[in-house]
N, C-alpha and C positions, 0 to 999 in steps of 0.2 A: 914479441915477448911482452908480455902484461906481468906491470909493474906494485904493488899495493899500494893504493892512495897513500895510506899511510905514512908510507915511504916517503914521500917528497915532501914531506910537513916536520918540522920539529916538532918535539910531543906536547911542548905550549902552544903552539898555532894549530898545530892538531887539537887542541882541545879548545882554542876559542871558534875552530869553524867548524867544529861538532856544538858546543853551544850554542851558534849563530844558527847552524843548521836545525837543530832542537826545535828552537823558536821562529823559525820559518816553518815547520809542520804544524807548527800549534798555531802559525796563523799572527805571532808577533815579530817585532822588529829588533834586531839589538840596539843595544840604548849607545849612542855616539857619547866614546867619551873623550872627544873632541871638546877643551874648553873654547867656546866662541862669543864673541860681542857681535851687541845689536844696538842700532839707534832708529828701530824701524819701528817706531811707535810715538805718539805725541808728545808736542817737546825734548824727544830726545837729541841730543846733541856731544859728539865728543871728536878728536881730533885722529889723528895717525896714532898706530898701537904697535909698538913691538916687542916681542916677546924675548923676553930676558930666558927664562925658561918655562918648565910646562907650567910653570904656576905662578910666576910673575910678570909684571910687562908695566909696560913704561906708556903712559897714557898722557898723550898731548889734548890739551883744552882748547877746543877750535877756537871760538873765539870771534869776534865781528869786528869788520871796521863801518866805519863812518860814509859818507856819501862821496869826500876825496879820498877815500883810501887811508883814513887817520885815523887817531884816534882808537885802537883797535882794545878792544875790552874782553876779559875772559874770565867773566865772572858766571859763567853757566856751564854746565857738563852736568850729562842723566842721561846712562847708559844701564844694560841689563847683561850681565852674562851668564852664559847656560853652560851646561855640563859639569858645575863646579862644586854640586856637595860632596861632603866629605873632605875638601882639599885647602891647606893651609894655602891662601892666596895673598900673593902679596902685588898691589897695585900702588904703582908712583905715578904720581898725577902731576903735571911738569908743563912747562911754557904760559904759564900763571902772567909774568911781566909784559905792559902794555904799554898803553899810551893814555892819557886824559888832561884834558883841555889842553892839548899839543906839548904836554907836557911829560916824554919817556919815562920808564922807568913804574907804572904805576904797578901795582900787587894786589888784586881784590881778594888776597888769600892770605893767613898766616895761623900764629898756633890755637888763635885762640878761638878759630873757627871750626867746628865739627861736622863732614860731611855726613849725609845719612843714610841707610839701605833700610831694602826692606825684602820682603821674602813673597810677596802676594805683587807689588805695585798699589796697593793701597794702604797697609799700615808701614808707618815708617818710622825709625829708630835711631839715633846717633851712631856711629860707627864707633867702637869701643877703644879699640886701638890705634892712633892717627898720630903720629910723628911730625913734623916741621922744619927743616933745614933750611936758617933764615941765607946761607952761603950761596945755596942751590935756587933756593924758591920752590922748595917741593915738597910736597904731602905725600907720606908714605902712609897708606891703610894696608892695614892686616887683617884679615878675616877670615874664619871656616865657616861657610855657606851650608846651613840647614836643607835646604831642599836644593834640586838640581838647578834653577834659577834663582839670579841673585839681581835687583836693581840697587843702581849706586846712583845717588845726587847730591848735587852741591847743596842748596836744601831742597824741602820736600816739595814736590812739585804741586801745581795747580795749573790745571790743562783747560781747553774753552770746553771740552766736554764737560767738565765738575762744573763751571759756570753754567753752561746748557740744561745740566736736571736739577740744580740750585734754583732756576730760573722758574722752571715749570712747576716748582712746588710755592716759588714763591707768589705765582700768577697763579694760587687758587685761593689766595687771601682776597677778599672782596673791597681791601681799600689799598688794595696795589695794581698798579697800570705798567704795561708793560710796552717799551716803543723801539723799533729799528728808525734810529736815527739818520744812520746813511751808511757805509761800507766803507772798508777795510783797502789800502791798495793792492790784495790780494782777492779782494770782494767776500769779507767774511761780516757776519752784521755788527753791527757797533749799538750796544744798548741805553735806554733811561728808560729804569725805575723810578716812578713817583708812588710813595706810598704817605696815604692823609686820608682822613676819614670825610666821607660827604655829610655828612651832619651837621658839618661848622661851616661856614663859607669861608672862602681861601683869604677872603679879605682880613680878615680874622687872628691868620696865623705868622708866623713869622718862618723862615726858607733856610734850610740848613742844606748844603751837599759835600758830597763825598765820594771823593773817585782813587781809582786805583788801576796797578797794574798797566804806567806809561811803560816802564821799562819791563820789558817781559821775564827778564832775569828775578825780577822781584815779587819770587812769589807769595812769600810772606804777607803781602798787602791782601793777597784774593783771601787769604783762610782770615783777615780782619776784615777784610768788606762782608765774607760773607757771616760771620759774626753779628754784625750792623743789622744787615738784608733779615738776616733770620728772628732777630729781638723785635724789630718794627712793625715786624707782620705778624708777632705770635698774637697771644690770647691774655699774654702779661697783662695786668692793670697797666701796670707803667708804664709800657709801651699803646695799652687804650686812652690812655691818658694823652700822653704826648701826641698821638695823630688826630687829635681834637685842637692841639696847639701847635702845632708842626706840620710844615710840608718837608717832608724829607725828600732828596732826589737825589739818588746812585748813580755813577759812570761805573758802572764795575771794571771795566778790563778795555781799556785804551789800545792795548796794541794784540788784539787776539792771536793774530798772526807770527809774530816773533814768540808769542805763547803757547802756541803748536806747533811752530817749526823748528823749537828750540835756541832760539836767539837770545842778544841781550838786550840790549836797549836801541838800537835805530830799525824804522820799519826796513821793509820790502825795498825801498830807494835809498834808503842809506843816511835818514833822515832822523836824529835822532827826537822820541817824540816829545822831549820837555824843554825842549834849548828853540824850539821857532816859535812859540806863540805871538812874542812880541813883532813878527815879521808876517805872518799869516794871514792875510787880508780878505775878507771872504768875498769881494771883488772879485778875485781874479782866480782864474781859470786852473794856471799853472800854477797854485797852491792845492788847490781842490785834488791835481792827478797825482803832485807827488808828496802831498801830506794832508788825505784825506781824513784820517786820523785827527789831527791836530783840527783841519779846517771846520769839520763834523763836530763835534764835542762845541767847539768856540762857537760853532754857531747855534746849536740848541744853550749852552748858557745865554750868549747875546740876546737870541730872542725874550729868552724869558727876560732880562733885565728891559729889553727894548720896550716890553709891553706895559711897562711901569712898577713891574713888580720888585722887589727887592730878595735878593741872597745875602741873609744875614751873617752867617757863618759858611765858609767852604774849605775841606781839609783835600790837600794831593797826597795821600800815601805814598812814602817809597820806602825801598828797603835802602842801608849803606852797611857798610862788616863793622864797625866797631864803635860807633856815634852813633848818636841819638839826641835828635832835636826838634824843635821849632822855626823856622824862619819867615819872616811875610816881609814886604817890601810896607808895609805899612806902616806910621810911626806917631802917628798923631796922639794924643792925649787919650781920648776917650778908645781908641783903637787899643795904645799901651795897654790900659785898663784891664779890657777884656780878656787879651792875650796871655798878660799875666796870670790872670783869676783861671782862665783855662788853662793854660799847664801846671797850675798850683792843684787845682781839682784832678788833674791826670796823676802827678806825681802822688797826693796825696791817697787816692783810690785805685789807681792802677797799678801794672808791672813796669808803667814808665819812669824810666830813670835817666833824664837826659844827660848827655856831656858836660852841659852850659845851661846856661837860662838863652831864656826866646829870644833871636836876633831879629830887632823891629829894625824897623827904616832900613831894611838889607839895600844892598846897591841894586838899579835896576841890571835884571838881565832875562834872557830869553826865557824861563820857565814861565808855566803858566801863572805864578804870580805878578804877572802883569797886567791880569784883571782886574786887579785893586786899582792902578791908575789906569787902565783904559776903561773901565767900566763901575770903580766905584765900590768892590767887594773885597769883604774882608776874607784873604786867603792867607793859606798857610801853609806851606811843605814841613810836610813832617816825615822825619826819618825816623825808622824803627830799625836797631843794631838783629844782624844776624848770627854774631858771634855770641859766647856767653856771658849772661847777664852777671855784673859783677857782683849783686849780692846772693847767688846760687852757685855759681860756678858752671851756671849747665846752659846752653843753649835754648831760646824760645822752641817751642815745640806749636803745633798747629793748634791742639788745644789751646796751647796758651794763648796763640793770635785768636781764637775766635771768642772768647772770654775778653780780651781785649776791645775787641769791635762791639762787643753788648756796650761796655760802659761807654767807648768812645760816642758811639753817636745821642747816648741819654746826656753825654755830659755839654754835647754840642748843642743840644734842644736848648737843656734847661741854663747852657749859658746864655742864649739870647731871647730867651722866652721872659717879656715883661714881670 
């Protein structure tokens, strides 16, 4: 007895496998509308996902720890998910508390931080709707997704690929050099940019640098390096000006690897990159394998100091959620001075608006501001806030940081430019 297909189908499933079937003749696929997450692309990173219902879900922030298992930080998460125009989604982002400086309890998240998506993976937006439950410790986003992909980050990313064609446009300026220093403990290159005009002799100029992106979490810093990288190489007068009196020299991106693999701040070994300088001794072996990062960098500065030259000014970019500052272990008179006059010139012409004024004579400790006393340079960690700015109400946006980075590094020439 022959039965009619029909028959064994309700007349909705009868009608989605006559659809499905339609577009198998015609040679297409029906479109999954299965909502699914990915972190199968650069930098991405997020933790265990469960799904509350078809259109909400509960999203854990993986998160990293330290090299004894401490210290665990979960200040990164950029994720993308598909299947999801048209549908009011609701994402709670959750296990935010960590650990820092063995001290429980930390929260690299609150209200006044705005995650961002974007619809391509390259232009990115504030997420509109974002809630805060200081009880919980969790960010509730709301959104309906324009197209069937949706990426979601903590902020906007910067991958070693954006470095990589930043790089190659900036190696066609004819007073910029471009150097693989040494490798990554995943062996990825590690760069310096020198950019200065051959016209003048080096003896001539006075040495500014500028490095960024120790902690990979912080990406903030790559969209003001490349800010910097992009003014010093253009056709500006000012910036013709300045590499006639300036040797500029860029670290762009210290940890490339925790910046493609979606990490936060300790490389491949568990090393976090801004807390061993003071212990890193380019001696020995067993700094070299498991913080080649830190050992590389220290040893192209060293050299250049070793050779008699001088680094007048050196800034460490990082990002923190809701400060903003200055700090050098520096504290002497003439040091004061300068320090002053350079955050006074930031605040006064920039969007920097710090917490405090500059903490000189900081205590010694393992960042790389210990090359003021091992080596003699005036450094400075500066934090730039990723939450919003309190006289906008709105969060830095990447324009902002690369508009940032033109003035910082004219302001760091013509601070120590006779």
């Amino acid at each position: 007895m022959q039965v009619p297909l029909h028959g064994l189908f309700p007349r909705l499933a009868w009608a989605t496998f006559a659809a499905a079937w339609m577009l198998a003749l015609a040679g297409a696929a029906p479109e999954d509308s299965r909502i699914r997450f990915s972190t199968n692309f650069e930098g991405g990173s997020l933790g265990t996902i469960e799904a509350v219902s078809e259109t909400e879900f509960r999203c854990h922030v993986k998160g990293q720890q330290d090299e004894h298992g401490r210290n665990r930080q979960a200040s990164w998460f950029s994720f993308r998910i598909d299947g999801a125009r048209g549908r009011d989604l609701t994402i709670v982002m959750t296990d935010f508390v960590g650990e820092y400086n063995e001290k429980p309890g930390a929260c690299p998240m609150g209200p006044e931080i705005i995650p961002v998506f974007s619809n391509d993976g390259v232009s990115w937006s504030g997420i509109p709707d974002v809630s805060w439950d200081e009880r919980t410790k969790e960010a509730t986003l709301r959104i309906r997704p324009e197209r069937n992909s949706i990426w979601i980050a903590h902020q906007q990313p910067y991958t070693p690929r954006q470095l990589s064609q930043l790089l190659e446009q900036v190696d066609r300026a004819d007073d910029a050099r471009i150097e693989v220093i040494g490798r990554t403990a995943q062996g990825r290159d590690l760069h310096l940019v020198t950019v200065t005009s051959e016209d003048v002799p080096d003896r001539d100029k006075v040495t500014v640098w500028l490095q960024a992106r120790q902690h990979a979490w912080e990406s903030g810093t790559s969209y003001v390096m490349e800010g910097a990288l992009r003014f010093v190489t253009s056709d500006d007068p000012k910036a013709l000006a300045l590499r006639k009196k300036a040797i500029f020299k860029f670290t762009p991106m210290v940890d490339p690897d925790g910046s493609a693999t979606g990490q936060v701040r300790f490389n491949a070994n568990g090393f976090d990159v801004n807390r061993h300088w003071d212990e890193v001794d380019l001696r020995r072996k067993r700094d070299l394998r498991l913080m080649p990062e830190i050992w590389y960098v220290k040893k192209a500065i060293s050299s250049y100091v070793d050779t008699g030259r001088t680094i007048d000014l050196m800034v460490n970019l990082h990002n923190t959620e809701t400060g903003e500052y200055i700090q050098t272990h520096a504290g002497d008179d003439a040091a004061r001075a300068r320090v002053v006059k350079f955050s006074d010139r930031l605040i006064q012409e920039t969007a920097f608006q710090p917490s405090h004024g500059p903490i000189l004579g900081a205590k010694q400790d393992g960042t790389a501001n210990v090359l003021h006393a091992q080596k003699g340079i005036l450094i400075m960690l500066m934090e730039l806030r990723i939450a919003k700015d309190p006289r906008t109400g709105k969060p830095p946006t990447a324009a902002d940081r690369l508009d940032f980075g033109t003035r910082l590094i004219q302001i760091m020439a013509e601070s120590v430019i006779p």
